[in-house]
Every structure is written in C-alpha cells, then in structure tokens.
C-alpha positions as CSV (number, residue, x, y, z in Angstrom):
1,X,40.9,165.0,21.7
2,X,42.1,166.0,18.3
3,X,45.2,164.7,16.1
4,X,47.2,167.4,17.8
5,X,46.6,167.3,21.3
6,X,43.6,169.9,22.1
7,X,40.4,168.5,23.0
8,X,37.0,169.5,22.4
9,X,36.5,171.9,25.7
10,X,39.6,173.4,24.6
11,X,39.1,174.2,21.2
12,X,35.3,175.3,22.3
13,X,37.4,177.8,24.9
14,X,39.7,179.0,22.6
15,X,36.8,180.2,20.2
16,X,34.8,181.9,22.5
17,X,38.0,184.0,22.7
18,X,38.0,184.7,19.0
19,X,34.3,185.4,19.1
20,X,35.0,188.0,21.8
21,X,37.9,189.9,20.1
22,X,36.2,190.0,17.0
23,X,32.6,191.4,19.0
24,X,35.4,194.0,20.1
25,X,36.4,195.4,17.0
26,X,32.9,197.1,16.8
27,X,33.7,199.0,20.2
28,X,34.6,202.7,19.6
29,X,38.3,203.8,19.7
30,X,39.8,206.0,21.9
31,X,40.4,209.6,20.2
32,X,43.8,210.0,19.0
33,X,45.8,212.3,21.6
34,X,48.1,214.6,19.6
35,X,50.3,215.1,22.2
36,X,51.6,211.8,22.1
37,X,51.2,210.5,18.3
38,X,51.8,213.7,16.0
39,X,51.3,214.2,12.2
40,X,51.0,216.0,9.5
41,X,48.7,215.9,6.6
42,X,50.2,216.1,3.2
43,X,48.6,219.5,2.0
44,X,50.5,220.6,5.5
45,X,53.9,220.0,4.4
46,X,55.6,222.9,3.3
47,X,58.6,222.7,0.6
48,X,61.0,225.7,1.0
49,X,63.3,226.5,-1.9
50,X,66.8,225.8,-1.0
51,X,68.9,229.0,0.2
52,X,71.3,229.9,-3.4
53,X,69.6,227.4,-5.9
54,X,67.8,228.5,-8.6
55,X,64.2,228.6,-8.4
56,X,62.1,225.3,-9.1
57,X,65.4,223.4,-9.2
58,X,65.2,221.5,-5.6
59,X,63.3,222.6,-2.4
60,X,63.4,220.8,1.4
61,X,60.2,220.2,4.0
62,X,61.5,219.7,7.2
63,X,59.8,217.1,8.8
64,X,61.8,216.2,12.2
65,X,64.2,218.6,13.2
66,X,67.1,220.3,10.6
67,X,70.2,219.0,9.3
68,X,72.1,221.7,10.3
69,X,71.4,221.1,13.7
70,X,73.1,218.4,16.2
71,X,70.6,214.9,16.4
72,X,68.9,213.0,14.0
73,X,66.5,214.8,11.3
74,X,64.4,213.5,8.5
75,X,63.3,215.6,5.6
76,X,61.4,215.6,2.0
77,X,63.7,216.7,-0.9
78,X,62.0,217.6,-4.7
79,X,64.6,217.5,-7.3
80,X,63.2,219.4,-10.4
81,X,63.4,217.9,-14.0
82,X,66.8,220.0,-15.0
83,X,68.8,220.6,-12.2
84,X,71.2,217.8,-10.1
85,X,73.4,218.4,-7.2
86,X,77.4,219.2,-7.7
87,X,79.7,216.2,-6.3
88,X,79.4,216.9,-2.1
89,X,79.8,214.5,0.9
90,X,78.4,214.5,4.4
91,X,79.9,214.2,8.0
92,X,77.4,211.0,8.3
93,X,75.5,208.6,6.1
94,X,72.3,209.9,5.1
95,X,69.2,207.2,4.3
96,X,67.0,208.3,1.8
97,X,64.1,206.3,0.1
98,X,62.3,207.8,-3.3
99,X,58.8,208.5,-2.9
100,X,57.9,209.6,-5.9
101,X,58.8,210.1,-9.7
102,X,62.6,208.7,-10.8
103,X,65.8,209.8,-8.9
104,X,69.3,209.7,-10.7
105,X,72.3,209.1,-8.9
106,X,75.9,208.7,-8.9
107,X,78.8,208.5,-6.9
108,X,82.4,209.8,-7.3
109,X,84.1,213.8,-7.5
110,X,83.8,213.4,-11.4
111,X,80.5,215.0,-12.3
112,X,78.9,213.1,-15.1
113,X,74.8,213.4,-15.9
114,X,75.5,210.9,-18.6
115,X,76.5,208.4,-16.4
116,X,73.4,208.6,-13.3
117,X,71.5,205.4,-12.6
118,X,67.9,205.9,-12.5
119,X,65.9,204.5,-9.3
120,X,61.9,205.0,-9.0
121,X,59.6,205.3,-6.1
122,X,60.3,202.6,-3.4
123,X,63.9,202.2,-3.6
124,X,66.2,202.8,-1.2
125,X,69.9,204.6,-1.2
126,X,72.0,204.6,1.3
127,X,74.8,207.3,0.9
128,X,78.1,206.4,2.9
129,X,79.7,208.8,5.0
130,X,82.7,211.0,3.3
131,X,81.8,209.6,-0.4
132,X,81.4,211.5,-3.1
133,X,78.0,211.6,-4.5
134,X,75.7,213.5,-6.8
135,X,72.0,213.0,-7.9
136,X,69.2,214.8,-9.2
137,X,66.8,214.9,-12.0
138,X,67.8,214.7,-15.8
139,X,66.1,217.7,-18.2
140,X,63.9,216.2,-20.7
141,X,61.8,214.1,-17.0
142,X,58.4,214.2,-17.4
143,X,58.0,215.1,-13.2
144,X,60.0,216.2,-10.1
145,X,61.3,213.6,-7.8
146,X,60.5,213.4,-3.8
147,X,63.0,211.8,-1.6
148,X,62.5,210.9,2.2
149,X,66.0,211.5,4.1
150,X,66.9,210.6,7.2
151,X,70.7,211.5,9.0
152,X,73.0,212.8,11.9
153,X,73.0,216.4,11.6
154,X,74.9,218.7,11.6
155,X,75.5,217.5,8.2
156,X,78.6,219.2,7.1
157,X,78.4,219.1,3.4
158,X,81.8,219.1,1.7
159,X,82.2,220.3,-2.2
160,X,84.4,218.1,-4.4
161,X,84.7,221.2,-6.5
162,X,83.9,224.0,-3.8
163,X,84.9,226.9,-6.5
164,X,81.0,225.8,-8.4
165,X,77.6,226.3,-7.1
166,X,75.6,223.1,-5.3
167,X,73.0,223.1,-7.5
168,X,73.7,222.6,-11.5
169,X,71.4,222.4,-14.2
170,X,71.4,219.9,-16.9
C-alpha cells in the first residue's frame, strides 16, 4: 500500500483506465448534428441598421429571437464612433457584455457625454430594470463598439425625453 491508502493493484487499475481514455481521444468524433447544436459563423451575422437612426450610427444582429417579441432574446449591438443613445429604460434588465472596442456608459435622465465611463472588451453591464441609462461611442474613437445583449422582450423602451430622437450624435 501507499501513504494514502491505495495499493499497488489499485493504482496499476486505475492507470490502465487513463491509458484507455487517452488511446480514445484518437477515435473519430461523431459529426456535429445541426439540428440539435446550431451556429453561426461570424462572416454569417448580419448587422441591420436600426429603424430611424442615422446611418453608421448603431446597427442590431439578431441572434436568438427579437426584443420586441415576448421571451428571452440575445443580440449584437455596434455603436459607431459619434453617436450614443438618448436617456431610455426597459420593461426588464437587459445583460450585456462588450465584445469589442470601448463602450461608454451612463446612467440617469440627464444626458451628459462628458460624464460616460468607459468599459472595454470583456466587461460586463448589467442595466436594472426602469433606470435611466444612456451609452454609446464618443466622436474622436478610433473604432465601433460590439456589445452582446441578452433580455425579456418585449422590451418596452421608455424615453426620458420622448419629444428627441433615440439616437444622438456627439
């Protein structure tokens, strides 16, 4: 026996088991079936401009589903260099995680460039439900910034200032 119990036939057993899962990971894989694990390649995601905003100021890919419909959704959003978001809330909380470039973000009804916090790719924001926010991407950025978010839809966006467009430049 050894210092912790197992003896010799034991530990002799227990790598002939290694040895056989690792002669196993040179057996061919299954082929993936599509109809149970779908994707879609990068070059396959389509970014749509967003309906009233000026063009190259912030587009949507829909990944899963639509925030305007009932259930969960999740969705790229590309905030162009020159062009953030008017003070708005949603019905539900909406998670979102930066994937690329820097995102600039604020909360409150008072809307204040000046005054956004810039967070780069891998951090997460987690926007509470009924709160005012704004966010977007500074003129003067060197690139656009992609956002991954995930929510409840429908997501019944609410204007602090519903009189001005949803989509200002800066």
């Amino acid at each position: 026996m050894t210092g912790d119990g197992i003896n010799r036939r034991d530990m002799l057993a227990m790598l002939g088991g290694m040895a056989s899962m690792l002669a196993m990971g040179n057996a061919e894989a299954s082929p993936i079936d599509t109809n149970q694990t779908l994707y879609t390649l990068p070059e396959d995601i389509k970014f749509v401009a967003q309906d009233g905003a000026p063009p190259k100021s912030v587009e949507s890919a829909f990944l899963y589903s639509n925030p305007s419909k009932p259930g969960i959704y999740y969705a790229l959003l590309r905030w162009f260099p020159g062009y953030m978001s008017a003070p708005h809330s949603y019905a539900s909380d909406r998670l979102c995680v930066v994937l690329s470039g820097t995102w600039w973000i604020n909360s409150g009804a008072d809307f204040d460039p000046a005054h956004t916090v810039p967070v780069k790719a891998g951090t997460f924001v987690r926007r509470i439900a009924r709160t005012w926010h704004y966010d977007g991407v500074p003129k003067g950025e060197a690139e656009p910034v992609t956002i991954a978010i995930c929510g409840i839809g429908p997501v019944d966006i609410r204007l602090a200032e519903p009189a001005k467009p949803l989509v200002r430049a800066v």
